[in-house]
mmCIF file of the N, C-alpha and C atoms, coordinates in Angstrom:
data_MODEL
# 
_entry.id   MODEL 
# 
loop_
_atom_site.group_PDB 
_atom_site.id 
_atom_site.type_symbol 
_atom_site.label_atom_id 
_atom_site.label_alt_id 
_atom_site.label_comp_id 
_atom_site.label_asym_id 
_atom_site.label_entity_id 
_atom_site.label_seq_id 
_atom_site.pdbx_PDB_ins_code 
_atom_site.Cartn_x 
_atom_site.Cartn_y 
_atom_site.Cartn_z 
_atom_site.occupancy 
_atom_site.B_iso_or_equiv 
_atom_site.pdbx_formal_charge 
_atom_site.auth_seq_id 
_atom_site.auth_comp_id 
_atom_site.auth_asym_id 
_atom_site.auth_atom_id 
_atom_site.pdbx_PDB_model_num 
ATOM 1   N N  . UNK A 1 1  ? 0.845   -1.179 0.000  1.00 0.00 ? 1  UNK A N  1 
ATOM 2   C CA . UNK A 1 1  ? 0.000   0.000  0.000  1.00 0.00 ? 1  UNK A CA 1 
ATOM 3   C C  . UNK A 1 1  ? 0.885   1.235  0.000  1.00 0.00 ? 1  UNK A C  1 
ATOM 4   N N  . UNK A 1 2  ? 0.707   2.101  -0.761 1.00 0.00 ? 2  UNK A N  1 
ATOM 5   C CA . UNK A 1 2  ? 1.191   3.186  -0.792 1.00 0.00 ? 2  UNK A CA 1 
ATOM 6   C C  . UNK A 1 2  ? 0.448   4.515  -0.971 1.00 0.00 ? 2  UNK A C  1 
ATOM 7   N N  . UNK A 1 3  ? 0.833   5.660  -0.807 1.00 0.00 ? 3  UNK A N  1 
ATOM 8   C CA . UNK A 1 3  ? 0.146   7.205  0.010  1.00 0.00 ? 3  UNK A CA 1 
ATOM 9   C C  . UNK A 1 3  ? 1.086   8.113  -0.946 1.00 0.00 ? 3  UNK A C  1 
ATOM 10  N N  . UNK A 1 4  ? 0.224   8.471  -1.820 1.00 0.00 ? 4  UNK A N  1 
ATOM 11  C CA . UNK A 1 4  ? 1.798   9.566  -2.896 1.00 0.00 ? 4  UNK A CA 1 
ATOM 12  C C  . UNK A 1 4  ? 0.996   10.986 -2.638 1.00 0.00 ? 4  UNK A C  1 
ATOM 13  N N  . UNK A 1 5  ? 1.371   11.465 -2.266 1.00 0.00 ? 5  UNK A N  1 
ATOM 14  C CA . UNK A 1 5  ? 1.155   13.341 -2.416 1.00 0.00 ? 5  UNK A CA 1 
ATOM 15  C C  . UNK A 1 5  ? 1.974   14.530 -3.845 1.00 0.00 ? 5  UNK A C  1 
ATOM 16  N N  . UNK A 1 6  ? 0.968   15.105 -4.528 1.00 0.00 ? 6  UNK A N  1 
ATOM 17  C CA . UNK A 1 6  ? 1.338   15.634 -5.496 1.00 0.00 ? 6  UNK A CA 1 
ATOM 18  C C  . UNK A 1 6  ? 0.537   17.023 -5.423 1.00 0.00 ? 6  UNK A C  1 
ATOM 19  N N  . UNK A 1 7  ? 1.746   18.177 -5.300 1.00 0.00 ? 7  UNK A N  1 
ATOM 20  C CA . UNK A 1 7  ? 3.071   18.020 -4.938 1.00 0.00 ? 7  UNK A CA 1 
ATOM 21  C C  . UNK A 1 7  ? 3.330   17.950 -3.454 1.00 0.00 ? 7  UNK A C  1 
ATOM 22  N N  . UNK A 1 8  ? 4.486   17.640 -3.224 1.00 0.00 ? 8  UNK A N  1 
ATOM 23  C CA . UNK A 1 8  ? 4.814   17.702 -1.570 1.00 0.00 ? 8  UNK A CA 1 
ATOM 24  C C  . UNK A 1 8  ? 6.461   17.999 -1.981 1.00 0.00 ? 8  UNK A C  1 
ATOM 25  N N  . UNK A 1 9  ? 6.950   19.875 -1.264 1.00 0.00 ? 9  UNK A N  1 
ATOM 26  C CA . UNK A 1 9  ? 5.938   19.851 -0.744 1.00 0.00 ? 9  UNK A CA 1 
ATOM 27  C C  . UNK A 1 9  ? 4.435   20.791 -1.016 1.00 0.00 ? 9  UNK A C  1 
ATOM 28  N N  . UNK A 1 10 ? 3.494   21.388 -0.027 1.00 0.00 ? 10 UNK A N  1 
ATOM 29  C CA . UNK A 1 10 ? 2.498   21.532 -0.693 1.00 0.00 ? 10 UNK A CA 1 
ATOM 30  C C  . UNK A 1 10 ? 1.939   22.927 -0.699 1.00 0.00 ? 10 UNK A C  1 
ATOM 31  N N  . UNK A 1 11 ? 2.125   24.142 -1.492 1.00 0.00 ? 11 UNK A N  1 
ATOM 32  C CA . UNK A 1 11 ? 1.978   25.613 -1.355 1.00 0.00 ? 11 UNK A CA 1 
ATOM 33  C C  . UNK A 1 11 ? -0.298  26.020 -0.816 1.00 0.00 ? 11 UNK A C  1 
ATOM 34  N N  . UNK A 1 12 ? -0.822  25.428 -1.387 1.00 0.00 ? 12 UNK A N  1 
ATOM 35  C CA . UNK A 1 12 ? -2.162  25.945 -1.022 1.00 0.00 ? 12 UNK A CA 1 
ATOM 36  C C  . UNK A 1 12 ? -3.320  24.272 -1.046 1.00 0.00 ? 12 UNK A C  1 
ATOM 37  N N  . UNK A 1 13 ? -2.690  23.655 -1.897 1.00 0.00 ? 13 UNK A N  1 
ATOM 38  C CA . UNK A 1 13 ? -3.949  22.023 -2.022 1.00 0.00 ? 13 UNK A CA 1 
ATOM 39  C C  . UNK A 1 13 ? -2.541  21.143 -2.932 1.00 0.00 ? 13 UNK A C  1 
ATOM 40  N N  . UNK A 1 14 ? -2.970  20.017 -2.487 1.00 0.00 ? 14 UNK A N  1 
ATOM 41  C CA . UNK A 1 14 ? -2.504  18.411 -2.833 1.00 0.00 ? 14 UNK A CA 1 
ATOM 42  C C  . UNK A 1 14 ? -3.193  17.688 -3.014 1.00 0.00 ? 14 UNK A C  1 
ATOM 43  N N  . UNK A 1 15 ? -3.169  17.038 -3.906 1.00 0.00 ? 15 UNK A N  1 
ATOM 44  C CA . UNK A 1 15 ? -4.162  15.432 -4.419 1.00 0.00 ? 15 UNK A CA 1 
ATOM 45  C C  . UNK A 1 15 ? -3.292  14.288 -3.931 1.00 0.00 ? 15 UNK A C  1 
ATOM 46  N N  . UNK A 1 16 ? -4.079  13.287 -3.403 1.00 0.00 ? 16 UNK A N  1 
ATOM 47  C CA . UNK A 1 16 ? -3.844  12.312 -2.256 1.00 0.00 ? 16 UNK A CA 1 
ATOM 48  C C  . UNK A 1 16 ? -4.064  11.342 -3.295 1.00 0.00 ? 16 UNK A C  1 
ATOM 49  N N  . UNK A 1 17 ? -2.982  10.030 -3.579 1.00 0.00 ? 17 UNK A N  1 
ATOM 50  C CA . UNK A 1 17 ? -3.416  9.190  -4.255 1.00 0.00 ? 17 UNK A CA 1 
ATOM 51  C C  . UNK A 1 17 ? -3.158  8.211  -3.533 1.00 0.00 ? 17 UNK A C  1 
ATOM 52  N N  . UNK A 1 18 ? -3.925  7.146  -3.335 1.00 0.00 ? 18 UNK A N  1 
ATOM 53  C CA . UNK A 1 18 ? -4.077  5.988  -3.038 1.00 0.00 ? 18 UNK A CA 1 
ATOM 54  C C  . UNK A 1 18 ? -3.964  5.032  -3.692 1.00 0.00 ? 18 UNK A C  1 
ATOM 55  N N  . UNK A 1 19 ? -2.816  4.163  -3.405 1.00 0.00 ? 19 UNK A N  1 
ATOM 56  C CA . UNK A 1 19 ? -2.350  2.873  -4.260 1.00 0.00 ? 19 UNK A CA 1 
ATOM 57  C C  . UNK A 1 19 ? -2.594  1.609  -3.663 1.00 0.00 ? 19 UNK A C  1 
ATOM 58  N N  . UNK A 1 20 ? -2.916  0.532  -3.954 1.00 0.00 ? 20 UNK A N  1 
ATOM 59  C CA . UNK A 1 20 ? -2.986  -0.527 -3.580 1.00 0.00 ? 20 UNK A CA 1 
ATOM 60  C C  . UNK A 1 20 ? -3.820  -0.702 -2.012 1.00 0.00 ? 20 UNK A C  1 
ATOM 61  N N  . UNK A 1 21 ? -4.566  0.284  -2.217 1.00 0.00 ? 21 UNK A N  1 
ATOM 62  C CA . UNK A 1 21 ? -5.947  0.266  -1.089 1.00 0.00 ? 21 UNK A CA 1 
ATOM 63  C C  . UNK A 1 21 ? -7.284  -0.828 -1.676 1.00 0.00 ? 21 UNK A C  1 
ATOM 64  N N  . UNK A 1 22 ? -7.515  -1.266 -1.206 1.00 0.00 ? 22 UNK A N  1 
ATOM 65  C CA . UNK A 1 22 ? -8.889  -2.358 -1.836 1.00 0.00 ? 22 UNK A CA 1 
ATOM 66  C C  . UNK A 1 22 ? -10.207 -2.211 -0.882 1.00 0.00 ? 22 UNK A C  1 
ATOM 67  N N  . UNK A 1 23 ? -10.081 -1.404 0.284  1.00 0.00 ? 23 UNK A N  1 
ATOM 68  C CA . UNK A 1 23 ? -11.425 -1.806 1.212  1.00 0.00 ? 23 UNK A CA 1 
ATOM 69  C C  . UNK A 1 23 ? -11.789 -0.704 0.520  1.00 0.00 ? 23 UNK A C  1 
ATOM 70  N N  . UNK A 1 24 ? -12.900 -0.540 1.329  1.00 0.00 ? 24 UNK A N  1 
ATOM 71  C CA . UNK A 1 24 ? -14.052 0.342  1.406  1.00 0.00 ? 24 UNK A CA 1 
ATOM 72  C C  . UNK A 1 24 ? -14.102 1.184  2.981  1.00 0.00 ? 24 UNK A C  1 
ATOM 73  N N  . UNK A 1 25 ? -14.349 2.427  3.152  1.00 0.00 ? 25 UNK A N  1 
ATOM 74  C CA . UNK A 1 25 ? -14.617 3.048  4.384  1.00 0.00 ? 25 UNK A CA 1 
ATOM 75  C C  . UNK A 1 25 ? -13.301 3.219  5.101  1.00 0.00 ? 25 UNK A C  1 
ATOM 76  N N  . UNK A 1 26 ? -12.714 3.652  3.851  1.00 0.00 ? 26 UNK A N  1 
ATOM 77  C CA . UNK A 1 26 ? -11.279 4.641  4.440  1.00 0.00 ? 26 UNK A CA 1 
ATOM 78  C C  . UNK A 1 26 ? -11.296 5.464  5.093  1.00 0.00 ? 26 UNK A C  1 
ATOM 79  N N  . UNK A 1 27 ? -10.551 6.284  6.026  1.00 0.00 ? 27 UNK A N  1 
ATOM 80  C CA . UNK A 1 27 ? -10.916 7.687  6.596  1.00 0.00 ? 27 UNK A CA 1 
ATOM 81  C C  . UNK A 1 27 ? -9.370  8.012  6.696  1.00 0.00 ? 27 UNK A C  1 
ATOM 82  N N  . UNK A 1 28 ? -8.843  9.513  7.149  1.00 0.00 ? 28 UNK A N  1 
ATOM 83  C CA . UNK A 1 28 ? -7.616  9.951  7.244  1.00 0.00 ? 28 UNK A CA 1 
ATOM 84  C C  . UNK A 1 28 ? -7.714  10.476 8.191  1.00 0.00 ? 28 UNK A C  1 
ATOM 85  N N  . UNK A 1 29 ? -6.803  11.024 9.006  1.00 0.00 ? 29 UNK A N  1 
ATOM 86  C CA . UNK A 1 29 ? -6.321  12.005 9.973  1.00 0.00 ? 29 UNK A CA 1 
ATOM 87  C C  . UNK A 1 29 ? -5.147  12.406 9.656  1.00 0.00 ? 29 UNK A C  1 
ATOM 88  N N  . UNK A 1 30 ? -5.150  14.241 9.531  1.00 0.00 ? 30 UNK A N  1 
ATOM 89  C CA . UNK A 1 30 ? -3.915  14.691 9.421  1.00 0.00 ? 30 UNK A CA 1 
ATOM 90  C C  . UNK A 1 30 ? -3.421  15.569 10.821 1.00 0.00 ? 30 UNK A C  1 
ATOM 91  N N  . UNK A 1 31 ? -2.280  15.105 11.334 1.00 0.00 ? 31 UNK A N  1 
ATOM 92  C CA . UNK A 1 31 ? -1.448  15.389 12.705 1.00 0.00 ? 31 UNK A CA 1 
ATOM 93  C C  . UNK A 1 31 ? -0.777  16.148 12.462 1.00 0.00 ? 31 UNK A C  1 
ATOM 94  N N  . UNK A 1 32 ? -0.175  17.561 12.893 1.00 0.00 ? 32 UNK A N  1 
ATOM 95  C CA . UNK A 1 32 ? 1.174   18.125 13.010 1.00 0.00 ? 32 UNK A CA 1 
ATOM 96  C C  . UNK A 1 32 ? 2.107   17.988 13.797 1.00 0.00 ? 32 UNK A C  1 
ATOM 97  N N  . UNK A 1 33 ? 3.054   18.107 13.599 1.00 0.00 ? 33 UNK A N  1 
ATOM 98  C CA . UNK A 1 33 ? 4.753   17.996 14.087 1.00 0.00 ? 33 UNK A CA 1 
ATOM 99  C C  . UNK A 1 33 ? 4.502   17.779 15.982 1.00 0.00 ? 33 UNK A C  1 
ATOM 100 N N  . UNK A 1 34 ? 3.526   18.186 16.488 1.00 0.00 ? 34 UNK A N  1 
ATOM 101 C CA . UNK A 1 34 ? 2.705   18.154 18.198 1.00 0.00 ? 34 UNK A CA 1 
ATOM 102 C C  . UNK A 1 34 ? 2.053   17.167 18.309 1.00 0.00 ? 34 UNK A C  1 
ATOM 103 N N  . UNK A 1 35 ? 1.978   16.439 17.211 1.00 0.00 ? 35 UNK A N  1 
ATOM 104 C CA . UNK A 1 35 ? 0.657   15.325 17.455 1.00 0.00 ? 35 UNK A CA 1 
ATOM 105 C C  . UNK A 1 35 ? -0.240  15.687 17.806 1.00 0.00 ? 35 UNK A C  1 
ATOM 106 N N  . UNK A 1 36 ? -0.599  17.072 17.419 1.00 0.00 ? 36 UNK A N  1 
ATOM 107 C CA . UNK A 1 36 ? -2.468  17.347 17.464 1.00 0.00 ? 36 UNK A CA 1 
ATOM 108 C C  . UNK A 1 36 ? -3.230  17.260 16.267 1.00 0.00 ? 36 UNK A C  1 
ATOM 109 N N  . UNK A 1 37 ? -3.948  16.385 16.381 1.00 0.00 ? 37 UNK A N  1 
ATOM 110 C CA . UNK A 1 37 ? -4.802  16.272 15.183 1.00 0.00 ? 37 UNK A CA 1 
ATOM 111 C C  . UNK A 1 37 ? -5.547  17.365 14.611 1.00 0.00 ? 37 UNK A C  1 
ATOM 112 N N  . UNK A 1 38 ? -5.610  17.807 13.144 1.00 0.00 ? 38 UNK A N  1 
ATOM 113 C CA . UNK A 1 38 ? -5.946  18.888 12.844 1.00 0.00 ? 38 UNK A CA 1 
ATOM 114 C C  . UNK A 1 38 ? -7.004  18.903 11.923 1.00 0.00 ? 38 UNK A C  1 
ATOM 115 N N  . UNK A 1 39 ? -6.968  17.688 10.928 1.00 0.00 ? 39 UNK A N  1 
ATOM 116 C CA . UNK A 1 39 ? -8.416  17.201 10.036 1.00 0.00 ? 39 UNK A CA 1 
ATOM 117 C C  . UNK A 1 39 ? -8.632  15.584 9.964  1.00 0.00 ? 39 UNK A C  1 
ATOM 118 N N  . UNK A 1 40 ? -9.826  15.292 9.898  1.00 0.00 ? 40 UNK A N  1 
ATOM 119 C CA . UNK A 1 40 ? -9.788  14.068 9.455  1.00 0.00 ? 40 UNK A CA 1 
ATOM 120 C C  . UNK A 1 40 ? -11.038 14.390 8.627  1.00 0.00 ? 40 UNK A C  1 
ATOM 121 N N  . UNK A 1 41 ? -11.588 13.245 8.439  1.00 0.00 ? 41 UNK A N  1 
ATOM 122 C CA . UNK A 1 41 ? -12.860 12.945 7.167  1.00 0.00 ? 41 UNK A CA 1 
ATOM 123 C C  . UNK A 1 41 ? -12.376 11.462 6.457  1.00 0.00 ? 41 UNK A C  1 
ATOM 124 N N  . UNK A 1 42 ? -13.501 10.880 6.045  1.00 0.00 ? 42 UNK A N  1 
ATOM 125 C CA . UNK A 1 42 ? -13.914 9.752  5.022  1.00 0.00 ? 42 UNK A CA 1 
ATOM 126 C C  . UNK A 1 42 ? -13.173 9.917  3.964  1.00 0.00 ? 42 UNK A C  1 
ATOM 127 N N  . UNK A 1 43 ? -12.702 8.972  3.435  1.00 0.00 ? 43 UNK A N  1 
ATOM 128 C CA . UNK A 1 43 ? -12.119 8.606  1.926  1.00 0.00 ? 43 UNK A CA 1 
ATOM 129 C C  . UNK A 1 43 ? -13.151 8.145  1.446  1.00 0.00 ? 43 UNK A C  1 
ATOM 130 N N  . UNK A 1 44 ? -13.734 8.758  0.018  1.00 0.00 ? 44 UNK A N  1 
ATOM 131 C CA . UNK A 1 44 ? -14.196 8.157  -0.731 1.00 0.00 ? 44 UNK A CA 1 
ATOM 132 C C  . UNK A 1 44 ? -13.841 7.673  -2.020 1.00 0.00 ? 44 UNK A C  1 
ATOM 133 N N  . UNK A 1 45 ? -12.883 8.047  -2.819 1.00 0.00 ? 45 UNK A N  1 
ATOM 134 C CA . UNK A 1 45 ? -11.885 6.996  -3.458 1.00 0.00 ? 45 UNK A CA 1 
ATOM 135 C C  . UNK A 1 45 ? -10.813 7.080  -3.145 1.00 0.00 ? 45 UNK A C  1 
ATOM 136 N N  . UNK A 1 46 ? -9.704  6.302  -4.453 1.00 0.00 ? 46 UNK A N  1 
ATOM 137 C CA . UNK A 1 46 ? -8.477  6.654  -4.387 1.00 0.00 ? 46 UNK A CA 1 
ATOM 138 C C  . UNK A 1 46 ? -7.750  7.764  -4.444 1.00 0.00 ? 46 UNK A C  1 
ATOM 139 N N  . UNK A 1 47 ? -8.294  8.677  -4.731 1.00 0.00 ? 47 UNK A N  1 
ATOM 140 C CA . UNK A 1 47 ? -7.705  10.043 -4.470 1.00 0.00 ? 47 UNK A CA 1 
ATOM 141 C C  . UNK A 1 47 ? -8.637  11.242 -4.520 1.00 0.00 ? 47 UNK A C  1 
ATOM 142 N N  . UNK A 1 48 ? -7.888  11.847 -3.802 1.00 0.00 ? 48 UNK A N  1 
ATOM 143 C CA . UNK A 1 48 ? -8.618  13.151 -3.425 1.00 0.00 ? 48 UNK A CA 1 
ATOM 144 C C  . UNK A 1 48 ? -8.226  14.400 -2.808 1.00 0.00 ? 48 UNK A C  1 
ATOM 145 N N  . UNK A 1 49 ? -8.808  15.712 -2.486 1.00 0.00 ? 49 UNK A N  1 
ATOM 146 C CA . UNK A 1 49 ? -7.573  16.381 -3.014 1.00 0.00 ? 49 UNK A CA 1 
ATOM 147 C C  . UNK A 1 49 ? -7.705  17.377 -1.541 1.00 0.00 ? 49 UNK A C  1 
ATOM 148 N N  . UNK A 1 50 ? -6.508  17.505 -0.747 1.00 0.00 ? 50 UNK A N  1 
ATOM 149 C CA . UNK A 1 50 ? -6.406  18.319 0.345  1.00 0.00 ? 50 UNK A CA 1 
ATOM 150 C C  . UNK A 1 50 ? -6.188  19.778 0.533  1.00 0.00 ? 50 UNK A C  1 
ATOM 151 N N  . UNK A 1 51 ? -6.594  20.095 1.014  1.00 0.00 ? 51 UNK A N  1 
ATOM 152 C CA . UNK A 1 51 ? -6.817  21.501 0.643  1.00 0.00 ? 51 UNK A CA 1 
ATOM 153 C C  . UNK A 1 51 ? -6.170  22.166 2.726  1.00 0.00 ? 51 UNK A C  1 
ATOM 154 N N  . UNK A 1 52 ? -5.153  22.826 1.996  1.00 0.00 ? 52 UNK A N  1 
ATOM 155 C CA . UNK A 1 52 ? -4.539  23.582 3.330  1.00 0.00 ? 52 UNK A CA 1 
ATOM 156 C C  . UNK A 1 52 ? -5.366  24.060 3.868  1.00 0.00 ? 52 UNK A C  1 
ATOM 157 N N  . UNK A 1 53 ? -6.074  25.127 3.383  1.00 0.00 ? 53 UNK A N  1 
ATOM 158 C CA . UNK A 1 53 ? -6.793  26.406 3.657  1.00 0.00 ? 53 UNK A CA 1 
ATOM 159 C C  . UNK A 1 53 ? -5.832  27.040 4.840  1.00 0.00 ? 53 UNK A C  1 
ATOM 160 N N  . UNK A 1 54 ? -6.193  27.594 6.354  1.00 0.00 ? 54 UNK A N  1 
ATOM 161 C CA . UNK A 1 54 ? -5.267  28.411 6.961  1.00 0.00 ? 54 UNK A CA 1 
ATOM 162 C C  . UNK A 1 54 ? -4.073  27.525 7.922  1.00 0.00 ? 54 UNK A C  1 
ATOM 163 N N  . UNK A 1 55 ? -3.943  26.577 7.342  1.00 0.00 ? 55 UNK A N  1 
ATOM 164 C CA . UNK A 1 55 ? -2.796  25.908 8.098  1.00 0.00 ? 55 UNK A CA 1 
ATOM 165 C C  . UNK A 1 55 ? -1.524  26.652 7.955  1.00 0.00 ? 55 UNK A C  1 
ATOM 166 N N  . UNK A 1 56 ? -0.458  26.428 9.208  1.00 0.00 ? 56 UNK A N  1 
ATOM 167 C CA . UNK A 1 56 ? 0.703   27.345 8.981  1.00 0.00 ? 56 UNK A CA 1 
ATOM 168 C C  . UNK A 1 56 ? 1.701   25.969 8.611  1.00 0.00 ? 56 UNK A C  1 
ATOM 169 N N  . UNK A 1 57 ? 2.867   26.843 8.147  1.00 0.00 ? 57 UNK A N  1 
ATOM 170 C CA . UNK A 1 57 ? 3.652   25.964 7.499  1.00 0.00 ? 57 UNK A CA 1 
ATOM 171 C C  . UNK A 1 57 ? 4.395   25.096 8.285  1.00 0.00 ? 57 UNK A C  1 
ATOM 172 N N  . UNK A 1 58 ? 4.755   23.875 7.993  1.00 0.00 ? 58 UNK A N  1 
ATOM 173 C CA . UNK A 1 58 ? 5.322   22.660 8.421  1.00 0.00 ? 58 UNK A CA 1 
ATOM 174 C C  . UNK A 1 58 ? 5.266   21.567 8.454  1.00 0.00 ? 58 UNK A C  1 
ATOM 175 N N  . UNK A 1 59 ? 5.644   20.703 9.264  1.00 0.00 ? 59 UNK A N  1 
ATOM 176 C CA . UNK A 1 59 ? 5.805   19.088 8.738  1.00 0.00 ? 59 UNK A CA 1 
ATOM 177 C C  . UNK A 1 59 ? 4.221   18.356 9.640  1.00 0.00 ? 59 UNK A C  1 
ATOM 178 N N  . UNK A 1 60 ? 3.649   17.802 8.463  1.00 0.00 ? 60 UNK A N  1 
ATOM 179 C CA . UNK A 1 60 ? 2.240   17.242 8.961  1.00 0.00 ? 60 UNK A CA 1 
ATOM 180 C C  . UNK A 1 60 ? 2.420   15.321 8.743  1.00 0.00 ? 60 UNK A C  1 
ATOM 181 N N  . UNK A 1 61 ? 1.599   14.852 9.192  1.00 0.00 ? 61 UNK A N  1 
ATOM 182 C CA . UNK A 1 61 ? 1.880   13.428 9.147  1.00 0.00 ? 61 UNK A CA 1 
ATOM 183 C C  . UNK A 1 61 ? 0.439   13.127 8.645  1.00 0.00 ? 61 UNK A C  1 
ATOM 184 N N  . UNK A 1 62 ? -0.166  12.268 7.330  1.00 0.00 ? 62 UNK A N  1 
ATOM 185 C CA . UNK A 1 62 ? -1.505  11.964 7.354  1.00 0.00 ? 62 UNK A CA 1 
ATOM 186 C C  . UNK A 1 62 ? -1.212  10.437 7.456  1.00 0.00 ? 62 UNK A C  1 
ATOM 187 N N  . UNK A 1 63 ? -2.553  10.350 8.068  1.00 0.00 ? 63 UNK A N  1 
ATOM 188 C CA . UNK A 1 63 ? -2.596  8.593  8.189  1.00 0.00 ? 63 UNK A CA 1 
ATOM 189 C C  . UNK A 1 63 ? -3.894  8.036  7.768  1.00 0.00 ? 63 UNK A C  1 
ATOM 190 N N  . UNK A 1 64 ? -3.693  6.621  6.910  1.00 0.00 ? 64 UNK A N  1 
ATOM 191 C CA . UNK A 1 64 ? -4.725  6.336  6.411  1.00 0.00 ? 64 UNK A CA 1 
ATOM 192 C C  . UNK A 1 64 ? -5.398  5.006  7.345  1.00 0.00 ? 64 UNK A C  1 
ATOM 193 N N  . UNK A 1 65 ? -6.583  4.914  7.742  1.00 0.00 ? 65 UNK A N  1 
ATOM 194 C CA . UNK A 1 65 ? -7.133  4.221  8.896  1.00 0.00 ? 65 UNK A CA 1 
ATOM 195 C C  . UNK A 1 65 ? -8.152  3.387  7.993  1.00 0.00 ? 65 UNK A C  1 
ATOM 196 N N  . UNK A 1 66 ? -8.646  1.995  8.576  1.00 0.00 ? 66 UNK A N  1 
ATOM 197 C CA . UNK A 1 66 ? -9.566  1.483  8.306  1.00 0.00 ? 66 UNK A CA 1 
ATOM 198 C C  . UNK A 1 66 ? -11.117 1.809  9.032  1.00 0.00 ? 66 UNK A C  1 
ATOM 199 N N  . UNK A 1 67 ? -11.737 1.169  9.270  1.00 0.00 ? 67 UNK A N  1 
ATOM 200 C CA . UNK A 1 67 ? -13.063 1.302  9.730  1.00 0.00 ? 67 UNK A CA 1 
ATOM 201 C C  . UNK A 1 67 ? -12.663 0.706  11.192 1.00 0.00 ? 67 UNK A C  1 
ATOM 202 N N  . UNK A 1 68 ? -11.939 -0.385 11.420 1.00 0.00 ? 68 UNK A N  1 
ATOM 203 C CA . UNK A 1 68 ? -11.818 -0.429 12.917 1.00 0.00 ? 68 UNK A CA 1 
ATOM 204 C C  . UNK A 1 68 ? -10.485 0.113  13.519 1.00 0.00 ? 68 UNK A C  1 
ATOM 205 N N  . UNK A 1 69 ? -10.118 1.455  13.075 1.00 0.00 ? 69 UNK A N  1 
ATOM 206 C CA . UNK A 1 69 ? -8.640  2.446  13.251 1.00 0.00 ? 69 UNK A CA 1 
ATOM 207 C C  . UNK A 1 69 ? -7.639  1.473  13.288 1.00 0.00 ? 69 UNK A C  1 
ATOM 208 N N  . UNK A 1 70 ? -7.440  0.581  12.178 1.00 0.00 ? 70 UNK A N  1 
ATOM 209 C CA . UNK A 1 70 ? -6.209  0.248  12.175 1.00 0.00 ? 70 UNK A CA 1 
ATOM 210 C C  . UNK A 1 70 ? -5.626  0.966  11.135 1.00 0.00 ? 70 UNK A C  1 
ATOM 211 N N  . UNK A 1 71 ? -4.403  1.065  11.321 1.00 0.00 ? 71 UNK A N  1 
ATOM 212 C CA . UNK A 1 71 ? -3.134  1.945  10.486 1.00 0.00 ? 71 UNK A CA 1 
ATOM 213 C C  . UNK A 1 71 ? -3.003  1.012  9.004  1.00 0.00 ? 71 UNK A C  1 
ATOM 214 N N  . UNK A 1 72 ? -3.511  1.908  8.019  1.00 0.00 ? 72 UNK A N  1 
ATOM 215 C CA . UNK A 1 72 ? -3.070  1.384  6.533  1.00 0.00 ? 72 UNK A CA 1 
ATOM 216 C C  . UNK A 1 72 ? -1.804  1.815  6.105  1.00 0.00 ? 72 UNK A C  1 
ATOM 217 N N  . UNK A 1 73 ? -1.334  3.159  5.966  1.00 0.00 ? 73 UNK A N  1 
ATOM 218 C CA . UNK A 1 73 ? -0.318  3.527  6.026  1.00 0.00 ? 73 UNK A CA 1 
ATOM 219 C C  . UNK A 1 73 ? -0.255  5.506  6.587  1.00 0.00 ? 73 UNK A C  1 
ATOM 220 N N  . UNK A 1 74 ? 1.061   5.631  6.368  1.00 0.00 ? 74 UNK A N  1 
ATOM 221 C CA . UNK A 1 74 ? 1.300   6.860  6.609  1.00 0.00 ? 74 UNK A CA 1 
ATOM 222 C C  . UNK A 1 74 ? 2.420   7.754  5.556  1.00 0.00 ? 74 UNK A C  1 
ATOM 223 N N  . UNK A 1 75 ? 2.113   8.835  5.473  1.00 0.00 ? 75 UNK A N  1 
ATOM 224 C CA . UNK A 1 75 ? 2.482   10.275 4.639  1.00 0.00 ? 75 UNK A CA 1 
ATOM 225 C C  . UNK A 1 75 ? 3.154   10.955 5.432  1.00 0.00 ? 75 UNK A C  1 
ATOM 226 N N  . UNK A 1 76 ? 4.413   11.810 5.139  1.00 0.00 ? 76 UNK A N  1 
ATOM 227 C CA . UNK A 1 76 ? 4.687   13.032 5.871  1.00 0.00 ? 76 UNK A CA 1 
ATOM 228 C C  . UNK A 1 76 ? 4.430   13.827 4.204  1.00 0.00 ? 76 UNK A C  1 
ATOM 229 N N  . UNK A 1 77 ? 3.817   15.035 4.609  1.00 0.00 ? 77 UNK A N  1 
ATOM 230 C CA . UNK A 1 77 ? 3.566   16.080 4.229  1.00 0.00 ? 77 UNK A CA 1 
ATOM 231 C C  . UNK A 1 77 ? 3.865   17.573 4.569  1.00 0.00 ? 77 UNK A C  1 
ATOM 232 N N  . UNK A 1 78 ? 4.628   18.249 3.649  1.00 0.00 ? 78 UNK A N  1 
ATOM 233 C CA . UNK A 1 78 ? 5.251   19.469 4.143  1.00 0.00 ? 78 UNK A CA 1 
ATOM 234 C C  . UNK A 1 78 ? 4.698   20.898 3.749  1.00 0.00 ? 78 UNK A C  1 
ATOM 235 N N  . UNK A 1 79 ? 3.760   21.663 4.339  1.00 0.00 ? 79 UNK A N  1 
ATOM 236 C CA . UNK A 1 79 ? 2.785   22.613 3.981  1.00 0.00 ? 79 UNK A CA 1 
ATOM 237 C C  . UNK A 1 79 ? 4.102   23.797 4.156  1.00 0.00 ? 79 UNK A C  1 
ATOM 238 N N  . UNK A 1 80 ? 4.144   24.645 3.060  1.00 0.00 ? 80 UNK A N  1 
ATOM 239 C CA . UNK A 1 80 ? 5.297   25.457 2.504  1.00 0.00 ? 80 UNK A CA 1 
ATOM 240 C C  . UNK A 1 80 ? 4.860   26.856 2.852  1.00 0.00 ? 80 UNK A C  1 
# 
């Protein structure tokens, strides 16, 4: 399974692609550099597209979760 971010790193929005995901009822959480969680929401396909809006710049971690929060994989992401 793999998590590609284009581009990263990321000036205002990024499209999230999802590789070798097969379930259904994905969800994400994106963490900053504090480990405070700052967004999450539902996956509804393989990609889709993140949008900063007023985040300040730095190193974010997204993680991709199943339906019973187990860890699919993980992203570092660098908001510029």
């Amino acid at each position: 399974m793999d998590i590609k971010v284009n581009p990263n790193p990321v000036e205002t929005r990024a499209e999230i692609l999802l590789c070798g995901f097969e379930q259904n009822n994905l969800h994400f959480i994106l963490v900053n550099s504090f480990s405070q969680q700052i967004l999450s929401g539902e996956i509804q396909s393989n990609s889709f597209i993140l949008e900063r809006s007023s985040l300040p710049s730095g190193l974010y971690i997204l993680t991709v979760t199943d339906d019973k929060n187990n860890i699919l994989g993980r992203k570092k992401i660098v908001f510029e």
